[in-house]
py3Dmol code that shows the C-alpha trace and the ligand (Angstrom):
import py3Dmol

protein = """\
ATOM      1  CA  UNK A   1       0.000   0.000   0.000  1.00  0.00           C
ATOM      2  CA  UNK A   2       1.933   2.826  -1.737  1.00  0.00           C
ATOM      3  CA  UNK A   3      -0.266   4.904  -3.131  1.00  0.00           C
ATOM      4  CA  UNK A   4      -1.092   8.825  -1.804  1.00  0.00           C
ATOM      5  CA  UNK A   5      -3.613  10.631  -2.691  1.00  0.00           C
ATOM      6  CA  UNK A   6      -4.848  14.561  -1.921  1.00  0.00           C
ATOM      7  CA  UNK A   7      -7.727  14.758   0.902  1.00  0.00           C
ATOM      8  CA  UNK A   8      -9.509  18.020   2.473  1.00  0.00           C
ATOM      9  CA  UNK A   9     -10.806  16.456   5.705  1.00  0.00           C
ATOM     10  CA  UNK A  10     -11.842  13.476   7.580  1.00  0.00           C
ATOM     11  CA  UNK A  11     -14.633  13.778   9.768  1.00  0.00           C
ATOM     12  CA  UNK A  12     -15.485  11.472  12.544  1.00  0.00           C
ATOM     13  CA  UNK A  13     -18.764  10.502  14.056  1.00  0.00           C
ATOM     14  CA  UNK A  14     -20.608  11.285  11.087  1.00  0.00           C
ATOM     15  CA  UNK A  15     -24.597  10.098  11.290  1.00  0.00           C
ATOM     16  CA  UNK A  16     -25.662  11.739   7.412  1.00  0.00           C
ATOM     17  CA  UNK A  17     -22.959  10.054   5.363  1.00  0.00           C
ATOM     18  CA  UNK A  18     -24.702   6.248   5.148  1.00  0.00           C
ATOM     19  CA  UNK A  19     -25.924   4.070   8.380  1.00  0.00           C
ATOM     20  CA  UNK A  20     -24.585   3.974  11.563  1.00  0.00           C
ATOM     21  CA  UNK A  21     -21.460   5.883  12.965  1.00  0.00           C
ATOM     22  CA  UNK A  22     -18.844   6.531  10.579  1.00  0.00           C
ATOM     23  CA  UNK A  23     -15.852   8.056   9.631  1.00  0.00           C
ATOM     24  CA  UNK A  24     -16.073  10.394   6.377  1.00  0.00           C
ATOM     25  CA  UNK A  25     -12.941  10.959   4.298  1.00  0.00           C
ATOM     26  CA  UNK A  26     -13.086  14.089   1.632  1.00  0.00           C
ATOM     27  CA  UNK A  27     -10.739  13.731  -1.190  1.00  0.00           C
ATOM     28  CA  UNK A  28      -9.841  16.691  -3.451  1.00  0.00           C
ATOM     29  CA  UNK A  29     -11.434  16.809  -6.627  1.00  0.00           C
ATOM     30  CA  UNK A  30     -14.131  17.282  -8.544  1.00  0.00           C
ATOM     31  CA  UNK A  31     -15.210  17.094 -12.494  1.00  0.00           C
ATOM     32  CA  UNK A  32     -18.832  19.577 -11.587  1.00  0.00           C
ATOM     33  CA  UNK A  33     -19.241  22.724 -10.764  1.00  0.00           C
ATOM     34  CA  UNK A  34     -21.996  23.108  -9.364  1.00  0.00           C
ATOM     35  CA  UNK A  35     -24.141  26.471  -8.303  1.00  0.00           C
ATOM     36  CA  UNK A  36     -24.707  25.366  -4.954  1.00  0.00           C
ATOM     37  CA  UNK A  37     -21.619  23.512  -4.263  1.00  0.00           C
ATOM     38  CA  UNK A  38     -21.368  22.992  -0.627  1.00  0.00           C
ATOM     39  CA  UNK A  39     -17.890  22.120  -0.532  1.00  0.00           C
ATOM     40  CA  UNK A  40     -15.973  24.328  -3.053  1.00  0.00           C
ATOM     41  CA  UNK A  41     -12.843  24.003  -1.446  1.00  0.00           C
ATOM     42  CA  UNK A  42     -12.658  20.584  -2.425  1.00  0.00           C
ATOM     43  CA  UNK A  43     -13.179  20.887  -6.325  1.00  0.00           C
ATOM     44  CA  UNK A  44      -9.877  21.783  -7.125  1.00  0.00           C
ATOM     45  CA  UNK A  45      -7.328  18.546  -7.378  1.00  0.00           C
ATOM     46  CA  UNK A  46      -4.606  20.206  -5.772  1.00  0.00           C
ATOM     47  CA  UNK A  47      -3.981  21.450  -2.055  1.00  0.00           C
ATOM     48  CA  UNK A  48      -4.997  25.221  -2.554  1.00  0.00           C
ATOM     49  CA  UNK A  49      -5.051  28.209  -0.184  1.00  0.00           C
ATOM     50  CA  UNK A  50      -8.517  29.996   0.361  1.00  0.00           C
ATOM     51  CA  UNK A  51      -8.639  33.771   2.238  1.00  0.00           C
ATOM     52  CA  UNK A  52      -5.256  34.789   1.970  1.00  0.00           C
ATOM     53  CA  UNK A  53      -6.248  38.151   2.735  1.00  0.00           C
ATOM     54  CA  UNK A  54      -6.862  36.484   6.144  1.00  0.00           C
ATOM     55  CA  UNK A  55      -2.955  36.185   6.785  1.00  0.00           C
ATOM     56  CA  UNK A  56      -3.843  33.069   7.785  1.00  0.00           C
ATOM     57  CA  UNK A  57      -2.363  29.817   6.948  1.00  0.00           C
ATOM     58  CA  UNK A  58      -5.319  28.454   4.766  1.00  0.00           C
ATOM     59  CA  UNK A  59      -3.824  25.809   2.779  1.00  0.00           C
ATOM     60  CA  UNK A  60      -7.010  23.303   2.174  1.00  0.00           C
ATOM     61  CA  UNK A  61      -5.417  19.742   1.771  1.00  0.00           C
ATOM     62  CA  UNK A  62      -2.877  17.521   1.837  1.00  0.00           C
ATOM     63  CA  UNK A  63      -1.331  14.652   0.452  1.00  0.00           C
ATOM     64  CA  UNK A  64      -1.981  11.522   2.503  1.00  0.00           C
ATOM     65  CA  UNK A  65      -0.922   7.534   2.555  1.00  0.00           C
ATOM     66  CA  UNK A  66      -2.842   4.891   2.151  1.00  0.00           C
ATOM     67  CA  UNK A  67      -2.036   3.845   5.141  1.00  0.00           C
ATOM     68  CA  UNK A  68      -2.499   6.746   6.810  1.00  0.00           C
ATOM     69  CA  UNK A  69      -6.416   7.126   6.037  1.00  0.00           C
ATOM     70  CA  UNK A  70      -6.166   3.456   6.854  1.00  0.00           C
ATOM     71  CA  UNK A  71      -5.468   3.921  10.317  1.00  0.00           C
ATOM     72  CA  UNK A  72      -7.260   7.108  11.043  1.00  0.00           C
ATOM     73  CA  UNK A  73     -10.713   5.110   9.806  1.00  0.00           C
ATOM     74  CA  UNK A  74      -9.815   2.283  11.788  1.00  0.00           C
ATOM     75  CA  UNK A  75      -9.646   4.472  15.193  1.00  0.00           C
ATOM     76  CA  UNK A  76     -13.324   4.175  15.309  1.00  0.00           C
ATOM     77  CA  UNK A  77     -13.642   0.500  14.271  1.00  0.00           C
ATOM     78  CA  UNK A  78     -15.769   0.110  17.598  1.00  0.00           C
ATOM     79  CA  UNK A  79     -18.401   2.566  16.637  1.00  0.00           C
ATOM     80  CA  UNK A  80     -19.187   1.199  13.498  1.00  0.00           C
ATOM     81  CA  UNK A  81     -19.342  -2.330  14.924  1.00  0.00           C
ATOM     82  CA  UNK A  82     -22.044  -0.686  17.463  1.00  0.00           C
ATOM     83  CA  UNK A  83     -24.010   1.252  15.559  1.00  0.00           C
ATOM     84  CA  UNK A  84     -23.467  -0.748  11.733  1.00  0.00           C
ATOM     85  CA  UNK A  85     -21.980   2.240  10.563  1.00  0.00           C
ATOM     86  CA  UNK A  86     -18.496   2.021   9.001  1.00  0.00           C
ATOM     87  CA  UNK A  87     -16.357   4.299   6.418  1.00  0.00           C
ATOM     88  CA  UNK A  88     -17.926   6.802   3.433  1.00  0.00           C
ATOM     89  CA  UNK A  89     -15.967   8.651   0.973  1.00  0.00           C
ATOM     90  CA  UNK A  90     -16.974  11.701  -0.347  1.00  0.00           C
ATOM     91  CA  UNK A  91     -15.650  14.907  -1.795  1.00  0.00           C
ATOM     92  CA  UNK A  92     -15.473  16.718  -4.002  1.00  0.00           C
ATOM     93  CA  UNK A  93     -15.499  13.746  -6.082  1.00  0.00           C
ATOM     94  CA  UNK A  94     -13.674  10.618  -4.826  1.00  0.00           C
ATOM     95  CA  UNK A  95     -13.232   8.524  -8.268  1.00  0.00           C
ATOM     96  CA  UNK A  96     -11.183  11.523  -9.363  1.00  0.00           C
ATOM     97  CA  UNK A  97      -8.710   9.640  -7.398  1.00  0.00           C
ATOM     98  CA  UNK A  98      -9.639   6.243  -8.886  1.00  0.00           C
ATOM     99  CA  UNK A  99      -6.132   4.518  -7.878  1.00  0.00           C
ATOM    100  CA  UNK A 100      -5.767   5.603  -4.057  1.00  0.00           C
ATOM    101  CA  UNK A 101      -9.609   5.046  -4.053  1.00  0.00           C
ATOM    102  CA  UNK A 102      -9.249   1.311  -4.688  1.00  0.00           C
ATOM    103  CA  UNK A 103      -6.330   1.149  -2.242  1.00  0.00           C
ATOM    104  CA  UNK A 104      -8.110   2.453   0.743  1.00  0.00           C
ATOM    105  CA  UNK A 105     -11.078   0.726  -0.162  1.00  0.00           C
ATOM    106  CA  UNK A 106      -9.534  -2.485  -0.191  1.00  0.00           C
ATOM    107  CA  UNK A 107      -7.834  -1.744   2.712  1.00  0.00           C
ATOM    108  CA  UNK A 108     -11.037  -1.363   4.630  1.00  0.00           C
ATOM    109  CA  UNK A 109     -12.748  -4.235   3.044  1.00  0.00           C
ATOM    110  CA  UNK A 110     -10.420  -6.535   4.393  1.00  0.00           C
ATOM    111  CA  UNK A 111     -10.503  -5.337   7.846  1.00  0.00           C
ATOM    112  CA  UNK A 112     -14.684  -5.901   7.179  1.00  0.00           C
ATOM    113  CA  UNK A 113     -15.689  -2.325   7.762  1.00  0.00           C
ATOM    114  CA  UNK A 114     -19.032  -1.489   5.694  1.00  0.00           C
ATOM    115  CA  UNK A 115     -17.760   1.112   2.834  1.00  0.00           C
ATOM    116  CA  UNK A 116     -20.251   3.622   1.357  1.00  0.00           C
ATOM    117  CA  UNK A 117     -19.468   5.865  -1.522  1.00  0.00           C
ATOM    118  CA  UNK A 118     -20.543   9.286  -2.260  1.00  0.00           C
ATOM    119  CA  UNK A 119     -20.408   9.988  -6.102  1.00  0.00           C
ATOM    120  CA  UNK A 120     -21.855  12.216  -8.561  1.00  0.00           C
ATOM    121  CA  UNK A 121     -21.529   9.632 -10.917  1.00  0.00           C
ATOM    122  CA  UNK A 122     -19.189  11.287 -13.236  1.00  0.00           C
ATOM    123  CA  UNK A 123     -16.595   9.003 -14.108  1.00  0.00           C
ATOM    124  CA  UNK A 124     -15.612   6.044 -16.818  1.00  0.00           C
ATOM    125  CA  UNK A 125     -17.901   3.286 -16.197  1.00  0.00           C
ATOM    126  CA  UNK A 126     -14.576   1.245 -16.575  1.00  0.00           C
ATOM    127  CA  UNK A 127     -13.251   3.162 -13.359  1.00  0.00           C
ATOM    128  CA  UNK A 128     -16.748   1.884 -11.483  1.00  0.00           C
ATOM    129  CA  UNK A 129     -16.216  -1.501 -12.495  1.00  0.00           C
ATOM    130  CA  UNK A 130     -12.929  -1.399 -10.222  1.00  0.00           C
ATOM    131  CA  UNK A 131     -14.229  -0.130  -7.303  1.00  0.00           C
ATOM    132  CA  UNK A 132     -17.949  -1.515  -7.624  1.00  0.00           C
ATOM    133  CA  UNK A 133     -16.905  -5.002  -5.450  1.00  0.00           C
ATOM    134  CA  UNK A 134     -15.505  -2.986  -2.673  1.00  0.00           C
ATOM    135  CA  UNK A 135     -18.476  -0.253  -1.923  1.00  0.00           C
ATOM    136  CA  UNK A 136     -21.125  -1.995   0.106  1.00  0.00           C
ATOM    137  CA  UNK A 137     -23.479   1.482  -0.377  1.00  0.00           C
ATOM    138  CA  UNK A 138     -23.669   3.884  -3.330  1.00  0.00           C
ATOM    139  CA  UNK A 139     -24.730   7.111  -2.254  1.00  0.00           C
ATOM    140  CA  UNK A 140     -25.295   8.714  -5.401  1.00  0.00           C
ATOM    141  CA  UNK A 141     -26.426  11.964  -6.495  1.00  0.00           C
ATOM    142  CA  UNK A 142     -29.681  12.198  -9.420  1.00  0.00           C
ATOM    143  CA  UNK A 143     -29.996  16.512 -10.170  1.00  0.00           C
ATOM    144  CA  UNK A 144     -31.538  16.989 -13.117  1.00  0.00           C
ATOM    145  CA  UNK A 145     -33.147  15.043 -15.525  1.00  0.00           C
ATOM    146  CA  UNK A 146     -32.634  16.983 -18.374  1.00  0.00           C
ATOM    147  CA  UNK A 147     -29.172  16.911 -19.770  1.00  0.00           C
ATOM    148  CA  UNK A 148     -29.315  20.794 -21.093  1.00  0.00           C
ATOM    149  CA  UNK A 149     -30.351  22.065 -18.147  1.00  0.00           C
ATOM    150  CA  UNK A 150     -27.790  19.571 -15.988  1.00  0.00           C
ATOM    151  CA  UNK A 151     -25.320  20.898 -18.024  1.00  0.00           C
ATOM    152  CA  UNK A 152     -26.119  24.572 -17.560  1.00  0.00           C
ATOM    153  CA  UNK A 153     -25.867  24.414 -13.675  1.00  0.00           C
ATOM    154  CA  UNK A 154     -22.985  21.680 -13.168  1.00  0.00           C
ATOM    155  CA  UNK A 155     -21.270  22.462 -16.255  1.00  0.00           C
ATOM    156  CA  UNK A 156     -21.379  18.635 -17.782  1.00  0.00           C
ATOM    157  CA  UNK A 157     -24.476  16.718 -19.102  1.00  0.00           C
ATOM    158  CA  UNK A 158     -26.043  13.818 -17.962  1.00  0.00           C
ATOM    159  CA  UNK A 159     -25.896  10.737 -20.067  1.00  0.00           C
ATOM    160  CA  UNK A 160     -22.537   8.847 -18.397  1.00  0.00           C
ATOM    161  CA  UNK A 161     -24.002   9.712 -14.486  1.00  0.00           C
ATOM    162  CA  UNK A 162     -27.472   8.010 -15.641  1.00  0.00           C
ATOM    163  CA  UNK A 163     -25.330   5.350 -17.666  1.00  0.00           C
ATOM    164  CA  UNK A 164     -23.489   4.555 -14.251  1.00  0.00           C
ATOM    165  CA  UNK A 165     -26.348   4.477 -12.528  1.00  0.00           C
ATOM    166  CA  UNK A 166     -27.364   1.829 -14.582  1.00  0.00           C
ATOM    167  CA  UNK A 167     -24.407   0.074 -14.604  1.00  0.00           C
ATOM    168  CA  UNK A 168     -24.272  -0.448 -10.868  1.00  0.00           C
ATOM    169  CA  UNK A 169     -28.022  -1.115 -10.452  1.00  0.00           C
ATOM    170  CA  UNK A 170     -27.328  -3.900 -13.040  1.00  0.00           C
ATOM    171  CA  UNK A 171     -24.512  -5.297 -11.242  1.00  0.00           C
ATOM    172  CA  UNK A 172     -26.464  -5.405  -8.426  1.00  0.00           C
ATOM    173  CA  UNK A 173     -24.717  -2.892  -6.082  1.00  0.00           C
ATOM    174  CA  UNK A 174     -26.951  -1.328  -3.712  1.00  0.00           C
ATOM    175  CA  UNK A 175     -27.689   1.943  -4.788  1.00  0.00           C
ATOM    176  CA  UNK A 176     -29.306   5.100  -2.203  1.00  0.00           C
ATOM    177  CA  UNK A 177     -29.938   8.109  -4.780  1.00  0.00           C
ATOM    178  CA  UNK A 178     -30.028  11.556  -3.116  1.00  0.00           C
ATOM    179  CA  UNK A 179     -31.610  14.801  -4.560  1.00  0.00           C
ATOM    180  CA  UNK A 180     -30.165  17.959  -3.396  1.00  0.00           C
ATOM    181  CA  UNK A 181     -33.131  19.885  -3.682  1.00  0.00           C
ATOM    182  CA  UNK A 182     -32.057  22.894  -5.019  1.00  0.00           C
ATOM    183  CA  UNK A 183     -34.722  26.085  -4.940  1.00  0.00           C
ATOM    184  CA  UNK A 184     -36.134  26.381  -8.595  1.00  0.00           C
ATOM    185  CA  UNK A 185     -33.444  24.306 -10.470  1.00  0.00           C
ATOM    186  CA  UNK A 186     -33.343  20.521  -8.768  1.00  0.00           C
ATOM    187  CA  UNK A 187     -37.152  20.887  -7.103  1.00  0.00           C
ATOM    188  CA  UNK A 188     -39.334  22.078  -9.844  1.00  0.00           C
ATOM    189  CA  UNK A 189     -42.309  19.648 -10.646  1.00  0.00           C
ATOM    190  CA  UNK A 190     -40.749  18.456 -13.800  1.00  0.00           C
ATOM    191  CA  UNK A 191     -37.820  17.489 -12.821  1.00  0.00           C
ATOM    192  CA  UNK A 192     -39.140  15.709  -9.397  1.00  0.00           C
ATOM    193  CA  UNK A 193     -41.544  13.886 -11.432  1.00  0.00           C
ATOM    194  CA  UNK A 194     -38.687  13.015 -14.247  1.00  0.00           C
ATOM    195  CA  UNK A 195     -36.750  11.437 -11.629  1.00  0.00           C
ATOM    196  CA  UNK A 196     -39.901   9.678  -9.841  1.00  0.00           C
ATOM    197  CA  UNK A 197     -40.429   8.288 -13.114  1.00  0.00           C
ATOM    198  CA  UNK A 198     -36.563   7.409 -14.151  1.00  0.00           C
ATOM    199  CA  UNK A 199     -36.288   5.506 -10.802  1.00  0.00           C
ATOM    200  CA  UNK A 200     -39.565   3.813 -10.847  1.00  0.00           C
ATOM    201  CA  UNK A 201     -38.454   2.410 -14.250  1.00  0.00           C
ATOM    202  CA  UNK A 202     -35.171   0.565 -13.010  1.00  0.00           C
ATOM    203  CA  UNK A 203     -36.511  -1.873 -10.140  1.00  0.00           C
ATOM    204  CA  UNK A 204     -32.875  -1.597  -8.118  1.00  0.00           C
ATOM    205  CA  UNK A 205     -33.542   2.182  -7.555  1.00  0.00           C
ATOM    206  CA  UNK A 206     -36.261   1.716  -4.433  1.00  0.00           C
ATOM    207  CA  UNK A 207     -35.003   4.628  -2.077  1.00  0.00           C
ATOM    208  CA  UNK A 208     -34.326   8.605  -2.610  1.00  0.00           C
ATOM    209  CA  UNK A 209     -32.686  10.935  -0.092  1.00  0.00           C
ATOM    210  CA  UNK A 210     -33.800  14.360  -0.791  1.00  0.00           C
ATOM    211  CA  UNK A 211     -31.496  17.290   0.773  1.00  0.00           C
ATOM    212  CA  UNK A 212     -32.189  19.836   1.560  1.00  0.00           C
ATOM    213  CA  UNK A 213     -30.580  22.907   0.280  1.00  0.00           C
ATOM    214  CA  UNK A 214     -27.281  23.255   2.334  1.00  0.00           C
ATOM    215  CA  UNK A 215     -26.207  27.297   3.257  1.00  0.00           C
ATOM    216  CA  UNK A 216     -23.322  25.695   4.114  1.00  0.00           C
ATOM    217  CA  UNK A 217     -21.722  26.077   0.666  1.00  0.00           C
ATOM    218  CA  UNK A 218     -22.918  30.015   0.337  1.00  0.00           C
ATOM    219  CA  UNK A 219     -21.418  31.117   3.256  1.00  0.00           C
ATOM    220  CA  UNK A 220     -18.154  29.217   1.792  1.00  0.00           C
ATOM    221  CA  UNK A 221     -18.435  31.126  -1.365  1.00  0.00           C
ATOM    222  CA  UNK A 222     -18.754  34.417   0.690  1.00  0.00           C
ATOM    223  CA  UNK A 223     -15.611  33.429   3.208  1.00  0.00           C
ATOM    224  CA  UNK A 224     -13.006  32.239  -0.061  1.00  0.00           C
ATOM    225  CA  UNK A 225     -14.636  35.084  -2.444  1.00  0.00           C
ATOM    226  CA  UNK A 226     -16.197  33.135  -4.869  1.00  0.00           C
ATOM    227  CA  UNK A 227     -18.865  34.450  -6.950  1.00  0.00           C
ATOM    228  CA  UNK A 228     -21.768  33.187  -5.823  1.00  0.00           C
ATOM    229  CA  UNK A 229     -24.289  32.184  -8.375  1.00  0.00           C
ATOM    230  CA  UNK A 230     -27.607  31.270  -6.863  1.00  0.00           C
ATOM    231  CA  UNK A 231     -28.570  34.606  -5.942  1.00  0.00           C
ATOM    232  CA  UNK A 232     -31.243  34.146  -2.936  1.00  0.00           C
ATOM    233  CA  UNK A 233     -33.590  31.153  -2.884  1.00  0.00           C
ATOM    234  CA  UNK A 234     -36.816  30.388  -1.495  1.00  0.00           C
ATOM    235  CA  UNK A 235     -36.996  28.599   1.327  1.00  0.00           C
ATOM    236  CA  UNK A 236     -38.610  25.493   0.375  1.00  0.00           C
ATOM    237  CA  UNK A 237     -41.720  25.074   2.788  1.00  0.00           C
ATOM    238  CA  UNK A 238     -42.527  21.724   4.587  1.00  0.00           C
ATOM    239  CA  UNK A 239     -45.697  21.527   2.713  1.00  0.00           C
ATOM    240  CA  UNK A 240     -43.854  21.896  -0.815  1.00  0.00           C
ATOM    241  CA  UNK A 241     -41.312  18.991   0.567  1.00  0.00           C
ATOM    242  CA  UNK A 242     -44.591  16.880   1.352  1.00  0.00           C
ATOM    243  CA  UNK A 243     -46.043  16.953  -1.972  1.00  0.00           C
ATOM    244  CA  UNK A 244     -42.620  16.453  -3.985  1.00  0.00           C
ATOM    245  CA  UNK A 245     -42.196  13.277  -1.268  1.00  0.00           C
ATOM    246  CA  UNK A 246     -45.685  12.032  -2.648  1.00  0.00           C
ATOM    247  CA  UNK A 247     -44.384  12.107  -6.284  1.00  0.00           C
ATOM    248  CA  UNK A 248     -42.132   9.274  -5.289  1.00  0.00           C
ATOM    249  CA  UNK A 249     -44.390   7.206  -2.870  1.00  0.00           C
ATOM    250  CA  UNK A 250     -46.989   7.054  -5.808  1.00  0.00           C
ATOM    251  CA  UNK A 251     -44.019   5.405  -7.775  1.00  0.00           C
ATOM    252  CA  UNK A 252     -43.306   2.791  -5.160  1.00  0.00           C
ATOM    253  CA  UNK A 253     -40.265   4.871  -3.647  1.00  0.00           C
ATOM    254  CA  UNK A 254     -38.816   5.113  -0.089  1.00  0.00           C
ATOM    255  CA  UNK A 255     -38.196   8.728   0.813  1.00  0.00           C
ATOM    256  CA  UNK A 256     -35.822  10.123   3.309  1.00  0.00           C
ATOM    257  CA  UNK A 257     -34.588  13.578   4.025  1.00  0.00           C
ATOM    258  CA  UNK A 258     -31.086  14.712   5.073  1.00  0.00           C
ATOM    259  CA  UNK A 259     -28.908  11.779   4.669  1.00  0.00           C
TER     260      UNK A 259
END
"""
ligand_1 = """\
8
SF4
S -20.689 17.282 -7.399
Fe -20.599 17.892 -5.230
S -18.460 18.544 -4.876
Fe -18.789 18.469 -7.100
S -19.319 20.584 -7.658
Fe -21.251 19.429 -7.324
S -21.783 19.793 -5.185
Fe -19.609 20.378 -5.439
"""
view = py3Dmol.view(width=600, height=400)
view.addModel(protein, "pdb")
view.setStyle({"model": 0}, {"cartoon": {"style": "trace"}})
view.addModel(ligand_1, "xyz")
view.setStyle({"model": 1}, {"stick": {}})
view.zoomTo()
view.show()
């Protein structure tokens, strides 16, 4: 176990990332770039500094081992045996690193420890065959259903993340989409009932996250100077979350919020 790759944090005792307890690891890079990105400081490959007007050290990530995430993860092997958690990698995007990905992952597969995933699904199918053996969840992101539109607001279009999806339901990986719902882009009634209807198609999609929209990212965008291009949303009322939660129980779909 060689191989290093570029991460922007680990977080432990995290309860939205997949079941259970786990350990999140965020590795740099991503191939979107999305309006509401809630991490932007991890879309760049390499280690970059953010608010250097600050005069404060503000280098955002570092090159790491193998063996080191290894052995961080492992630290809270006794949580995840507790509480069926175990390890999630997210970003960014994590198959940007498709090499050190596979490493860690097979670290942590022979230790036992239940692996989730969290992809936009933008990457080679090829690259998702490697890895496909070794994730025991895919959390994995549906936005828009219309590739025009998906391309105006994450700057690629659609066809290879719906292809993946695909791929993996037909391999028989289990699969947990999730649905930022982003004010008057992600949540309009099209595109809700597009995605109702593209899941209820493919019998291995059965559950749907929806999220909802995350501040988080804007007051990133403010902090590092970033231009911020969603402008300010609607709040999205409990009532209007109830009725785009119906579209998918008509089709048969589990719904959950936040995770
Ligand atoms: S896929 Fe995720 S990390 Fe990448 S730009 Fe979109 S929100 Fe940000």
């Amino acid at each position: 176990m060689t191989r290093r790759g570029i991460i922007f944090n680990i977080k432990r005792y995290a309860i939205h990332d997949g079941p259970g307890i786990r350990t999140t690891v965020f590795l740099k890079g991503c191939p979107l770039d999305c309006w509401w990105c809630h991490n932007p400081e991890g879309r760049n490959t390499d280690p970059e500094c953010f608010g250097q007007d600050t005069g404060r050290d503000c280098l955002i990530g570092r090159e790491v081992s193998v063996e080191a995430v290894f052995h961080e993860v492992c630290r809270d092997s006794v949580f995840y045996d507790q509480s069926g958690g175990g390890v999630t990698f997210s970003g960014g995007e994590p198959m940007m690193q498709i090499g050190f990905l596979e490493d860690v992952l097979t670290a942590c597969r022979r230790e036992g420890m239940h692996t989730a995933l969290d992809t936009c699904g933008y990457a080679p199918t090829e690259d998702f065959a490697r890895i496909a053996g070794l994730v025991d969840l895919f959390l994995y992101d549906i936005k828009l259903m219309d590739s025009d539109l998906h391309r105006k607001y994450t700057g690629v279009p659609n066809h290879l993340i719906l292809e993946n999806l695909h791929y993996l339901s037909g391999n028989g990986n289990r699969i947990l989409a999730r649905l930022p719902l982003i004010p008057e882009v992600t949540d309009t009634d099209e595109n809700i009932a597009a995605v109702a209807e593209f899941m209820a198609q493919n019998k291995a999609l059965r559950e749907i996250s929806l999220l909802p929209f995350n501040t988080l990212g804007r007051d990133k965008f403010r902090r590092f100077h970033l231009p911020d291009r969603m402008g300010t949303p609607r709040e999205l009322s409990p009532e209007r979350i109830e009725r785009l939660t119906e579209s998918f129980h008509q089709r048969g779909i589990a719904v959950g919020t936040g995770g």
